[in-house]
Kinemage of the C-alpha trace (Angstrom):
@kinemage 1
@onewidth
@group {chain A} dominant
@subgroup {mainchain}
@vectorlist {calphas} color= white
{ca unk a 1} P -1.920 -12.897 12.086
{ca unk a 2} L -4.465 -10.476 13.316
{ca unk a 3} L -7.193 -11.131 15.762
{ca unk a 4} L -10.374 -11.310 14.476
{ca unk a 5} L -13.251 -11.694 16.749
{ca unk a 6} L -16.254 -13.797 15.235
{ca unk a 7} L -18.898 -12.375 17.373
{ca unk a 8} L -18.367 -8.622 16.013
{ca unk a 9} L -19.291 -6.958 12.614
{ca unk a 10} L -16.759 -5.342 10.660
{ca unk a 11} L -16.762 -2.704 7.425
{ca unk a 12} L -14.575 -2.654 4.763
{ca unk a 13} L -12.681 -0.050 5.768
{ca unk a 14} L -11.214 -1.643 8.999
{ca unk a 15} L -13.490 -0.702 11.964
{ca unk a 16} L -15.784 -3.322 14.183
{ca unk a 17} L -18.740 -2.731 15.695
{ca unk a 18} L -20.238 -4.302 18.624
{ca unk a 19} L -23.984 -4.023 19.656
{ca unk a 20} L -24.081 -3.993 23.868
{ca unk a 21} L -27.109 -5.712 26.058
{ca unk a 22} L -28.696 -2.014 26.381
{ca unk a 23} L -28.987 -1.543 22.118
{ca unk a 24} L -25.971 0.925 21.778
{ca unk a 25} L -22.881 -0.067 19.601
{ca unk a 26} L -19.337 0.068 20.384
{ca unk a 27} L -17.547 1.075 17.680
{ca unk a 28} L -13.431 1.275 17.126
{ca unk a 29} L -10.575 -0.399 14.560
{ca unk a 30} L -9.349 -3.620 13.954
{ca unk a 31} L -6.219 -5.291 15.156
{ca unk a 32} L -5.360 -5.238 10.875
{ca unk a 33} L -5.839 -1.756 10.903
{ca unk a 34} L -3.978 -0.739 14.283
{ca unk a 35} L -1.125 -3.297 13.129
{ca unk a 36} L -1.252 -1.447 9.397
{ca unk a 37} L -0.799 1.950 10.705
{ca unk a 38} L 1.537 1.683 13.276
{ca unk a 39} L 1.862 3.836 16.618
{ca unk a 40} L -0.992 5.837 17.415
{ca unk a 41} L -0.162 9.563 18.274
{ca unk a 42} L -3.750 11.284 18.232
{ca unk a 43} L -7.794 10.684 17.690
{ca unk a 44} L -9.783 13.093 16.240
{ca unk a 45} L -13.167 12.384 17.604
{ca unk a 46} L -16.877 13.610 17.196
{ca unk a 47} L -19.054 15.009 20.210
{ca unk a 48} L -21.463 13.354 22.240
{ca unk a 49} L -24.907 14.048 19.947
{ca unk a 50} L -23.698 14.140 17.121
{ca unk a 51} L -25.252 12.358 14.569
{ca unk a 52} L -23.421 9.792 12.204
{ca unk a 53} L -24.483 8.809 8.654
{ca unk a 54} L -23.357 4.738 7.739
{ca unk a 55} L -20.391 4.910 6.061
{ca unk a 56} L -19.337 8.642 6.471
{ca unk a 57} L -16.582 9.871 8.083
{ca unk a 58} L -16.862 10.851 12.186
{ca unk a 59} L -13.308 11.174 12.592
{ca unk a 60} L -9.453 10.505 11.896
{ca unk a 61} L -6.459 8.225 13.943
{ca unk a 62} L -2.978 10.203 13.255
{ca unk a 63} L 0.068 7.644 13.521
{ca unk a 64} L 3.580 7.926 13.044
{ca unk a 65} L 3.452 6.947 9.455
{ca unk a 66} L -0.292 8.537 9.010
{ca unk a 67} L -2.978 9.587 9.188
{ca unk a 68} L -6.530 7.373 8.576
{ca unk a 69} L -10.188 8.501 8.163
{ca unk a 70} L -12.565 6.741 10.721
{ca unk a 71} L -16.196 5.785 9.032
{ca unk a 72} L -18.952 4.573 10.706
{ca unk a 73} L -20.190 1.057 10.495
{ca unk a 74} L -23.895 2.644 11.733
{ca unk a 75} L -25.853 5.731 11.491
{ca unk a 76} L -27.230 7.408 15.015
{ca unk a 77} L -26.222 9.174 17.413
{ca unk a 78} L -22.799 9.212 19.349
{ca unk a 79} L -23.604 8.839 22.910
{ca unk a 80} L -19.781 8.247 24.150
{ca unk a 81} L -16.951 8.930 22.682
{ca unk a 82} L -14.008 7.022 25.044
{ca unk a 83} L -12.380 9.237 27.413
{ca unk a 84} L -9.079 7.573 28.140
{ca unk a 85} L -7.889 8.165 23.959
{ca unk a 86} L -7.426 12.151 24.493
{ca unk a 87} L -4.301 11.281 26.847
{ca unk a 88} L -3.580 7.487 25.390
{ca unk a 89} L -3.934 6.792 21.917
{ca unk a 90} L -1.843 4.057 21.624
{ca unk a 91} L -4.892 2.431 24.132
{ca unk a 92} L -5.843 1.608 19.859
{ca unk a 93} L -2.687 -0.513 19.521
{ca unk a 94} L -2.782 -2.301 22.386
{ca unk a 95} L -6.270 -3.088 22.980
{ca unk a 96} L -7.750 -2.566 19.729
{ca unk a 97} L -11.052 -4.521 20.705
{ca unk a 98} L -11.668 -3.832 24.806
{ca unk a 99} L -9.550 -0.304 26.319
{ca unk a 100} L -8.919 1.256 22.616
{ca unk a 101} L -12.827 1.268 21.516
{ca unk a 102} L -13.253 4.731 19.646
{ca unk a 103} L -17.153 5.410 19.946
{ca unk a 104} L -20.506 4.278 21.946
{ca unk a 105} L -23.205 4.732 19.283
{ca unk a 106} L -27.117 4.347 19.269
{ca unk a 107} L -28.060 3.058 16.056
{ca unk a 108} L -30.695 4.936 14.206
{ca unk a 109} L -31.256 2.394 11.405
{ca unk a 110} L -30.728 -1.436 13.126
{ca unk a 111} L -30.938 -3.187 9.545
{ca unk a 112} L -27.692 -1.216 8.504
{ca unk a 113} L -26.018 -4.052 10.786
{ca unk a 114} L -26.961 -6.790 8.310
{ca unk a 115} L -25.047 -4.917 5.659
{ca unk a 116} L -21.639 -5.084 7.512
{ca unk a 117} L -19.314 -7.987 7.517
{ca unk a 118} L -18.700 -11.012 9.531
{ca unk a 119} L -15.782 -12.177 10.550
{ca unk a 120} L -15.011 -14.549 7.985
{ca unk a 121} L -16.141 -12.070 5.263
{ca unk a 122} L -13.809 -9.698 6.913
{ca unk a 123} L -10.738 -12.143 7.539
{ca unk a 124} L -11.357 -12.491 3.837
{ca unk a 125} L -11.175 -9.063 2.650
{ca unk a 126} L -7.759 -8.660 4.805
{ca unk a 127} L -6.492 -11.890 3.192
{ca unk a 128} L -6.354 -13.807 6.518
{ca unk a 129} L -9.502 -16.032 5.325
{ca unk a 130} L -9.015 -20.171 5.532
């Protein structure tokens, strides 16, 4: 059964977001979604300042099997993007929520949050729901 942390927000598509004490949102995939596509070989990542749009693609994960658009729970601007992916991927697969975050983010639009799911919406949509 995946993990599925109750204090984060989640989209449809598989990726959590977290909003931090300073306002900026940490953004990667579930434990579903790492356990779905298997091992990680390479992130595609955007640039620090670029801007994201809610719900459009920023990126892509390649894994062995393959290979998975990344969307973005939030529109602003990417002010991190995790260093430690470009030389360990699989940092997704093990740590999906803590080492293996994708993207630090600072939201444009903050009522875009209220849109995304909880955890028990999301445990639902993955059919892990009570």
């Amino acid at each position: 059964m995946p993990e599925i942390p109750s204090h984060l927000r989640y989209t449809a598509e598989h990726e959590w977001i977290s909003i931090e004490d300073d306002g900026t949102a940490l953004i990667g995939i579930t434990d579903f979604a790492q356990s779905e596509l298997g091992d990680i070989v390479f992130v595609e990542l955007p640039e620090a300042g670029d801007t994201l749009t809610q719900m459009e693609t920023f990126g892509s994960i390649e894994a062995v099997k393959t290979v998975a658009d990344l969307y973005a729970p939030l529109s602003g601007e990417v002010v991190e993007v995790n260093p430690e992916l470009q030389d360990a991927p699989t940092l997704i697969n093990e740590s999906p929520y803590d080492d293996g975050w994708i993207i630090k983010l600072r939201p444009s639009d903050t009522s875009e949050y209220e849109k995304l799911l909880s955890a028990e919406q999301y445990g639902d949509h993955v059919g892990e729901g009570d």
